[in-house]
DRENDO-1510 file (C-alpha; in Angstrom, 1 decimal, always signed):
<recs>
REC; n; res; u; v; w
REC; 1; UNK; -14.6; +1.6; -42.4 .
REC; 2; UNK; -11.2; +0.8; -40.6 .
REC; 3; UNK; -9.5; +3.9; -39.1 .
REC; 4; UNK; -6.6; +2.2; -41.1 .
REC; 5; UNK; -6.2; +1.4; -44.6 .
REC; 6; UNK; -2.8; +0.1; -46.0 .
REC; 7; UNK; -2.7; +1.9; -49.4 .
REC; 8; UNK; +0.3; +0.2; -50.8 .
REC; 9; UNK; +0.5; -3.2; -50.9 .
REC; 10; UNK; +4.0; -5.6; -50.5 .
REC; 11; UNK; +5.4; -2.8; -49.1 .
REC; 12; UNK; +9.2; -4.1; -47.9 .
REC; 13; UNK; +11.5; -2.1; -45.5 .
REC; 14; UNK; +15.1; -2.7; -46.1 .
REC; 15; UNK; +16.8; -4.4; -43.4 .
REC; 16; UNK; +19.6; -1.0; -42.5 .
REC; 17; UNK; +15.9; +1.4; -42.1 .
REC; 18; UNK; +14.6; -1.5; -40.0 .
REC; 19; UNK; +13.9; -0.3; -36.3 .
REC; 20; UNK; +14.7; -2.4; -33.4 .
REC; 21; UNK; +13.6; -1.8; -29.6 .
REC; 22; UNK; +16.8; -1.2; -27.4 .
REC; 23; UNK; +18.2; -4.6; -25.3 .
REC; 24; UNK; +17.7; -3.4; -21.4 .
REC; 25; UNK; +14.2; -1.5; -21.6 .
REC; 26; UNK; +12.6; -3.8; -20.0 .
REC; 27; UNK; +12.4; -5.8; -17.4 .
REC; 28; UNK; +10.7; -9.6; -16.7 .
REC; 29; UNK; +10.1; -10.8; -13.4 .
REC; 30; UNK; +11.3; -14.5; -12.8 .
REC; 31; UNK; +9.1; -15.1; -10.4 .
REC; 32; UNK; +5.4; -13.8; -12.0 .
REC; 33; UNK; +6.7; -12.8; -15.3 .
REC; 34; UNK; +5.4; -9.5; -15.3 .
REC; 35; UNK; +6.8; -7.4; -17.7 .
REC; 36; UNK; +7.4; -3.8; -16.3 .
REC; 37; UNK; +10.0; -0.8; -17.8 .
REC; 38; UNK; +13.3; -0.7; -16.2 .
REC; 39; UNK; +12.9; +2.9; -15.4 .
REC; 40; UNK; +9.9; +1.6; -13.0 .
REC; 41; UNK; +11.8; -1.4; -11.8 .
REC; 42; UNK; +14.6; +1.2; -10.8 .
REC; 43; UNK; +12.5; +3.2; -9.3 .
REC; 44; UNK; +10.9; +0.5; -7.1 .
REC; 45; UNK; +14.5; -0.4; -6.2 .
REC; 46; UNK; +14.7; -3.1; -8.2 .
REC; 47; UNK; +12.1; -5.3; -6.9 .
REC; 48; UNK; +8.8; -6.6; -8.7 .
REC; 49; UNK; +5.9; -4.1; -9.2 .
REC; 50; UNK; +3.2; -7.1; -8.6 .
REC; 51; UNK; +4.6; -9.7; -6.4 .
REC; 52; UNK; +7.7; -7.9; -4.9 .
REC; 53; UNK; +10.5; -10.5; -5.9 .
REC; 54; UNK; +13.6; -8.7; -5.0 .
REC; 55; UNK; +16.5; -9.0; -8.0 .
REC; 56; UNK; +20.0; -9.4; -6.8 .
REC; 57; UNK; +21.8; -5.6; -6.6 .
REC; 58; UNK; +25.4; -5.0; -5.2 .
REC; 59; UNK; +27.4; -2.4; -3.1 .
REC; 60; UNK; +26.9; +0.6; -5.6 .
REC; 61; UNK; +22.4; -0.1; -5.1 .
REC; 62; UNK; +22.7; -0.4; -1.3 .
REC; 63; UNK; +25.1; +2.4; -0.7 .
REC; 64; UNK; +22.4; +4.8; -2.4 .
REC; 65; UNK; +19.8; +3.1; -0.8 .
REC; 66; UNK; +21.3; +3.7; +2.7 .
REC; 67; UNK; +23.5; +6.4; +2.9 .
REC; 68; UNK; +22.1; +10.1; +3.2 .
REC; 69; UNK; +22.4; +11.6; +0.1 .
REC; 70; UNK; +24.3; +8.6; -1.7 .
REC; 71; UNK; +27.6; +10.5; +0.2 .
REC; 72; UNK; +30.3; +8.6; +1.8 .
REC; 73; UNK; +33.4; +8.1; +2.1 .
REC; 74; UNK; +34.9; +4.4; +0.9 .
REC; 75; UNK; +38.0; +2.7; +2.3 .
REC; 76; UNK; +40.4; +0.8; +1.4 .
REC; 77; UNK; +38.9; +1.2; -2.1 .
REC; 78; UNK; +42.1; -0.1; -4.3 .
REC; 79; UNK; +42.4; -3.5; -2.1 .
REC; 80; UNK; +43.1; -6.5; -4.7 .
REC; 81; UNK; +43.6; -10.1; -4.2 .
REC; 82; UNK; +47.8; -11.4; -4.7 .
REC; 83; UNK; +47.6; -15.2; -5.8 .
REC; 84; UNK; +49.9; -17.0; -2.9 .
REC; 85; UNK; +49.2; -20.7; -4.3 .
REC; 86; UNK; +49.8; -19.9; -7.8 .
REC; 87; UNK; +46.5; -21.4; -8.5 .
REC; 88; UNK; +45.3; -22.5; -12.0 .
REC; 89; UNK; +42.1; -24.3; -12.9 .
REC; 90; UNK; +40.7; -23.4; -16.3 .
REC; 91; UNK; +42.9; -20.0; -16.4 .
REC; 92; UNK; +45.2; -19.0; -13.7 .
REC; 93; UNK; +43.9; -16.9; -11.2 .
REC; 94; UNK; +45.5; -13.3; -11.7 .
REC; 95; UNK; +43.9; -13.3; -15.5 .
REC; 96; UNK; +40.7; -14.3; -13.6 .
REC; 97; UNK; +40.9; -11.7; -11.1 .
REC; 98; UNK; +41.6; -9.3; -14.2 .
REC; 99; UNK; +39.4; -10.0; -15.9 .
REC; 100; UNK; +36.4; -10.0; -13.3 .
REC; 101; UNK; +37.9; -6.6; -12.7 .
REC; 102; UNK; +37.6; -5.7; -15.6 .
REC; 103; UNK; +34.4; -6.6; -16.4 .
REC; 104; UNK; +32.5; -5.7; -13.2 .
REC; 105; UNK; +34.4; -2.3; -12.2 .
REC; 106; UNK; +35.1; -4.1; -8.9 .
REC; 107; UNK; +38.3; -4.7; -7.2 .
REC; 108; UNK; +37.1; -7.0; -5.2 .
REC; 109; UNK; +33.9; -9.4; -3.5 .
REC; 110; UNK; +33.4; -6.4; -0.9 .
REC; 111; UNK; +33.5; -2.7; -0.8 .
REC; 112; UNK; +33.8; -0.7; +2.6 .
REC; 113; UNK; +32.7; +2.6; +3.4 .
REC; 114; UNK; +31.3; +5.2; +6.3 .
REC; 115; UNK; +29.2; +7.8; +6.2 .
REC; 116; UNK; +25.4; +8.7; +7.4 .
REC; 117; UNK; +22.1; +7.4; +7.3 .
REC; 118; UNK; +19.3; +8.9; +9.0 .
REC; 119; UNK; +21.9; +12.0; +10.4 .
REC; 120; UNK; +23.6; +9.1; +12.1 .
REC; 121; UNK; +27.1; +7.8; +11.6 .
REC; 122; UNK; +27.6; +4.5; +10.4 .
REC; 123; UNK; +30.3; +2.1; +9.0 .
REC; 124; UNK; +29.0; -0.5; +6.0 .
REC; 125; UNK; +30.2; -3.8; +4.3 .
REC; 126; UNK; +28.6; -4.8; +1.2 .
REC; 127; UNK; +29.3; -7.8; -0.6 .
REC; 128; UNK; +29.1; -8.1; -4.5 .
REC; 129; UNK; +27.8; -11.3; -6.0 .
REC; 130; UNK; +29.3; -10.0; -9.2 .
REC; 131; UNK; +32.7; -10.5; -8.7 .
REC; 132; UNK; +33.3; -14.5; -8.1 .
REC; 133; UNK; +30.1; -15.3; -6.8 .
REC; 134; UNK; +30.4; -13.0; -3.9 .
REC; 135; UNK; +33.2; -15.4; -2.8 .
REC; 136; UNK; +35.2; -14.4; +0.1 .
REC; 137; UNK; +39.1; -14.5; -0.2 .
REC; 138; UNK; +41.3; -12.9; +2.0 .
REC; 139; UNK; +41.0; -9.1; +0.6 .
REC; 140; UNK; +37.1; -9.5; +2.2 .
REC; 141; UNK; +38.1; -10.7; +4.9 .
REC; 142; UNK; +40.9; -7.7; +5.7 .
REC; 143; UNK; +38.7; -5.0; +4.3 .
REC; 144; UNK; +35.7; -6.3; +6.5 .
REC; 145; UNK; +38.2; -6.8; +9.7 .
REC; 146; UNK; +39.4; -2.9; +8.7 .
REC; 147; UNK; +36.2; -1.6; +8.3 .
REC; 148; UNK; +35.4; -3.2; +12.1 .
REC; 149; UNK; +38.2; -1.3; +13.1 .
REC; 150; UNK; +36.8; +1.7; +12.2 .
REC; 151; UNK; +33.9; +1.4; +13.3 .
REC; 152; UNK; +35.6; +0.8; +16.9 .
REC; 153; UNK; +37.6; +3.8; +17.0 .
REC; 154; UNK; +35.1; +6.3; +15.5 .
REC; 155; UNK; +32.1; +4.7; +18.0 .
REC; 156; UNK; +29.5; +4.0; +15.3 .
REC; 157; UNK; +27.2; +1.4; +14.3 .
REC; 158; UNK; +28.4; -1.4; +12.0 .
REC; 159; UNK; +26.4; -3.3; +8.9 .
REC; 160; UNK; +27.0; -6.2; +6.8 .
REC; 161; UNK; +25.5; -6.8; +3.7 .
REC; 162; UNK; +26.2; -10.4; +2.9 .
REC; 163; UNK; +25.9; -11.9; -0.5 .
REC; 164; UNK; +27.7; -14.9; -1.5 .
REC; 165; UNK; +28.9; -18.2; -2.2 .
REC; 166; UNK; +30.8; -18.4; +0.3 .
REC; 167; UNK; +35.0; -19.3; +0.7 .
REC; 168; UNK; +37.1; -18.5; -2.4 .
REC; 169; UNK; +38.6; -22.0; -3.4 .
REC; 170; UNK; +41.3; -19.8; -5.2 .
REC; 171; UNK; +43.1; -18.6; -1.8 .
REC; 172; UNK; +41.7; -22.8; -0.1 .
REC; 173; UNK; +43.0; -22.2; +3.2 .
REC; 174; UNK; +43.5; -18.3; +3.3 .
REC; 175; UNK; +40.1; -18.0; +2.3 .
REC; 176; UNK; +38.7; -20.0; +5.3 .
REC; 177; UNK; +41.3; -18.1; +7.8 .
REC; 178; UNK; +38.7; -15.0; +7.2 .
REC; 179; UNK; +36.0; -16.8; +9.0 .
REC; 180; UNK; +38.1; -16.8; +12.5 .
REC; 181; UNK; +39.5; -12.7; +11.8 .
REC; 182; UNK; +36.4; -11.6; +10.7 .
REC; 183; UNK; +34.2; -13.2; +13.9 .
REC; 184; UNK; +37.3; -12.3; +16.4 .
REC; 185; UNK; +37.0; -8.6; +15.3 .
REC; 186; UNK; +33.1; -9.2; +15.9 .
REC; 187; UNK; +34.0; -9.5; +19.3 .
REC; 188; UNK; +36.0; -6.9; +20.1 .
REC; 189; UNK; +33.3; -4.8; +18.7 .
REC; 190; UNK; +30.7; -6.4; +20.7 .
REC; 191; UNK; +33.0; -5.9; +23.9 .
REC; 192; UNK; +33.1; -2.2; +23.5 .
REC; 193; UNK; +29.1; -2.6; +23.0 .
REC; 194; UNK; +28.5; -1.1; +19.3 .
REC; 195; UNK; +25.4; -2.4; +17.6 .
REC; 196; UNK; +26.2; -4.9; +14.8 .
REC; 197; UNK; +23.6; -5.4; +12.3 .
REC; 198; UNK; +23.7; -8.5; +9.6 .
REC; 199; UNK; +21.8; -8.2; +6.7 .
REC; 200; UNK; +21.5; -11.4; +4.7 .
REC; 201; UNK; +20.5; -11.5; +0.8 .
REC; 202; UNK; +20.0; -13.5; -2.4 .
REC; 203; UNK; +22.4; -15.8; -1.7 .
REC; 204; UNK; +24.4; -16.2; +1.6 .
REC; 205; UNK; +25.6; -19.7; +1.5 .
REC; 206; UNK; +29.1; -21.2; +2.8 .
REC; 207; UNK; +32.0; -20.1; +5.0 .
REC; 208; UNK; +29.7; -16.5; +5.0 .
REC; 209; UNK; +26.9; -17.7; +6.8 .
REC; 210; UNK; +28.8; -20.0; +9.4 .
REC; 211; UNK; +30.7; -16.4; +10.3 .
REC; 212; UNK; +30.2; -12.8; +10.3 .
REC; 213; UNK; +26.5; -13.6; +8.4 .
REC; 214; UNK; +25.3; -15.0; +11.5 .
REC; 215; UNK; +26.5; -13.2; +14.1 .
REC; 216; UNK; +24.8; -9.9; +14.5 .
REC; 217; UNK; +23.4; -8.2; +17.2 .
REC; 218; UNK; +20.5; -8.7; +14.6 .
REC; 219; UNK; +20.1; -10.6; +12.0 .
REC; 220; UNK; +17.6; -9.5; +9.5 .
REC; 221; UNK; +17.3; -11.1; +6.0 .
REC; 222; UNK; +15.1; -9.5; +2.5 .
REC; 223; UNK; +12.1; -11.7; +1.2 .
REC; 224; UNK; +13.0; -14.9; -0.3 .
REC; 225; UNK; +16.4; -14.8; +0.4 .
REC; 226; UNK; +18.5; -18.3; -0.1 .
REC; 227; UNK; +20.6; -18.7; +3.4 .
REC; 228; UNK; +22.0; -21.5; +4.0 .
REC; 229; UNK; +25.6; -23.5; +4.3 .
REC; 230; UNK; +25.7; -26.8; +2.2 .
REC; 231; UNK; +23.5; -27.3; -0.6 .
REC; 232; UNK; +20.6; -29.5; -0.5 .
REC; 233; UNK; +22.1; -32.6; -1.9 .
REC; 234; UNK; +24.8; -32.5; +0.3 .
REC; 235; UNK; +22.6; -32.2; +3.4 .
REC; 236; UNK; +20.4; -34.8; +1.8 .
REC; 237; UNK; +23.4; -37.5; +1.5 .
REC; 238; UNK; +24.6; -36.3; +5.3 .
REC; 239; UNK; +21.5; -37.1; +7.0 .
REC; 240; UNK; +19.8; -39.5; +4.9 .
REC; 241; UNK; +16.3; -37.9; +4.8 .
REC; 242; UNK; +14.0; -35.6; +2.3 .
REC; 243; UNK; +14.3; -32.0; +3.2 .
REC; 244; UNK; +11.6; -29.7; +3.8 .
REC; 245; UNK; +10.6; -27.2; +0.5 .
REC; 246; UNK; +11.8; -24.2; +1.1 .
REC; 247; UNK; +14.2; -24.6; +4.1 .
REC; 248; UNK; +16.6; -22.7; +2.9 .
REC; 249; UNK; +14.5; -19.4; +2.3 .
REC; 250; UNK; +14.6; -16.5; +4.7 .
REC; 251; UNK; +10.9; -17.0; +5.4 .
REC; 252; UNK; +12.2; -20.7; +7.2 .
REC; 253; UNK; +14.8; -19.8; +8.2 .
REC; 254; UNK; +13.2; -16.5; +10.6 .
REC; 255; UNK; +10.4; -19.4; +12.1 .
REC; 256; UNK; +12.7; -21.3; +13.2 .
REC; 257; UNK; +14.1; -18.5; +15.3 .
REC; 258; UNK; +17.7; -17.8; +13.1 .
REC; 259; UNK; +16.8; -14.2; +11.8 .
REC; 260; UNK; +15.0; -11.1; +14.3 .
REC; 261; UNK; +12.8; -10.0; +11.0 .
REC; 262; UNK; +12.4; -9.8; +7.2 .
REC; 263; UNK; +12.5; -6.3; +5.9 .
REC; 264; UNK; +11.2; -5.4; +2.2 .
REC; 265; UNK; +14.4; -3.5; +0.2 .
REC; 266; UNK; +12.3; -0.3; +0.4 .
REC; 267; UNK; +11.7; -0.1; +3.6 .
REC; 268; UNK; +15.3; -1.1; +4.7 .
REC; 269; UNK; +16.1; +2.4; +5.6 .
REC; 270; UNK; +13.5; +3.8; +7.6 .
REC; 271; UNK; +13.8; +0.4; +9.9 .
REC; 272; UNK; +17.7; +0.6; +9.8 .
REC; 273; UNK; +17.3; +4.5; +11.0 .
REC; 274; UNK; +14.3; +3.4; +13.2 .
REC; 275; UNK; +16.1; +0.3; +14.6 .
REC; 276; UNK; +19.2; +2.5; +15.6 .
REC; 277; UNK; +17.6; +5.3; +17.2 .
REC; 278; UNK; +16.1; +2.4; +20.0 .
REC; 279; UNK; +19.7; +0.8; +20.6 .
REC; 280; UNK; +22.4; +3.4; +20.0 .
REC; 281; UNK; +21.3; +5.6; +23.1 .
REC; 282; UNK; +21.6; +2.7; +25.1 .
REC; 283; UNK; +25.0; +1.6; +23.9 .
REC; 284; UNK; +26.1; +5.0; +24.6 .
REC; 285; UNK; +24.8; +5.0; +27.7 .
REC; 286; UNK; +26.5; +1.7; +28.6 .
REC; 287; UNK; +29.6; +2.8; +27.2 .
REC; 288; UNK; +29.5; +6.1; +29.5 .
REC; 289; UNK; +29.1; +4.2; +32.8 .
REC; 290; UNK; +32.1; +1.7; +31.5 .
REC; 291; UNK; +34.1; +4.3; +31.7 .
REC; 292; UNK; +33.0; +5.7; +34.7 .
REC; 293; UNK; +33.6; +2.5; +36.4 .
REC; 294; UNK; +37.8; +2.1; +34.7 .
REC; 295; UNK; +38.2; +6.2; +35.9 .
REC; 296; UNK; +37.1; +5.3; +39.7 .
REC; 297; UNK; +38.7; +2.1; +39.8 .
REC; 298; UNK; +41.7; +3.8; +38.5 .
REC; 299; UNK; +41.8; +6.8; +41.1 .
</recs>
């Protein structure tokens, strides 16, 4: 005998007592469809449970992976984008900016901030694919040039967390301006020898990757990553041949010698802390005999 019997027959629920599972519970990979709970994929920092595809997060997911404590400070927080071409395509872009605002919590493609990690202090950019595609107008490129500064004049480590489409086509030529402010602030940083670490993830395409993306001290990248500048057609027209699958993934792109290592989302900390505590003695040290050197030269 079944250890369930339906007694009634034709038995009809109406549709208002009818019971529907909550949208957002769960979670399905793209990659090996595995269905897991969101709680779990949470948990696992947003990356698969079975084959480790890492989802796209933003600035709010990689400040609390990074910083100690999810404390920092953030800078320059209320940074928004003016519209100096007056530029319309299918809306104009104030209501667009507005209304990305709105909808994502954002101000802009980038948020700033300093705090620790590990004990240690360190300055960090994050992008937000969110807002625009991650596109970089000239607000990113000021608050990433600002947060350099700061990272200069309190003497700590700087990261970028890139994550975009690359230039804003909104601010056309002020967008691509950011490419030469951001990489000249890159070296005044690398003259007064402070560590600058580039982390590239799902996507870094465009005016991003031909500047600050690519110009770390080291240049580490998560699994899978897309990095690249043009699409493939366009590279495909240019040079007239088939491409390579795959050449624009981070696993490609690190054997043929453009990134120093892949690191898996979860372990990001521990080899951020791990790779700091090799190179910031040393740039200290440096720094101390610099200015050893400028006193004697001076007396």
């Amino acid at each position: 005998m079944p250890w369930f019997k339906r007694v009634e027959k034709g038995i009809n629920t109406p549709t208002e007592e009818k019971k529907e599972t909550p949208d957002g519970l769960w979670y399905k990979c793209p990659e090996c469809k595995t269905v897991t709970s969101m709680t779990e994929h949470r948990k696992n920092l947003k990356t698969c449970v079975k084959c480790n595809y890492h989802d796209r997060i933003g600035s709010k997911e990689y400040f609390a992976i990074l910083f100690d404590d999810n404390k920092f400070t953030e800078m320059d927080e209320d940074m928004s984008s003016g519209d100096p071409l007056n530029f319309t395509d299918s809306k104009p872009y104030p209501q667009r900016t507005a209304e990305t605002q709105r909808k994502t919590g954002l101000k802009d493609a980038v948020r700033t901030a300093y705090g620790k990690s590990g004990g240690r202090d360190i300055t960090i950019a994050c992008m937000d694919f969110a807002y625009i595609g991650g596109s970089m107008g000239s607000v990113v490129g000021e608050k990433i040039a600002r947060a350099i500064d700061h990272a200069r004049k309190t003497r700590t480590p700087f990261m970028m967390i890139s994550k975009s489409g690359g230039a804003r086509m909104m601010e056309a030529g002020f967008s691509l301006m950011q490419m030469a402010k951001t990489s000249a602030k890159l070296a005044l940083l690398s003259e007064e020898k402070l560590p600058y670490i580039s982390l590239l993830t799902d996507p870094t395409t465009g005016g991003v990757t031909a500047s600050y993306a690519m110009l770390g001290d080291f240049n580490i990248a998560e699994p899978g990553s897309l990095i690249g500048f043009a699409g493939p057609r366009v590279i495909k027209e240019t040079i007239g041949k088939d491409l390579p699958k795959g050449f624009q993934s981070a696993e490609f792109v690190l054997e043929h010698g453009f990134l120093d290592f892949i690191v898996d989302r979860k372990e990001l900390k521990e080899r951020l802390v791990d790779l700091l505590g090799m190179i910031m003695p040393a740039a200290e040290e440096s720094n101390g005999t610099a200015k050893v050197q400028k006193a004697a030269k001076s007396s």
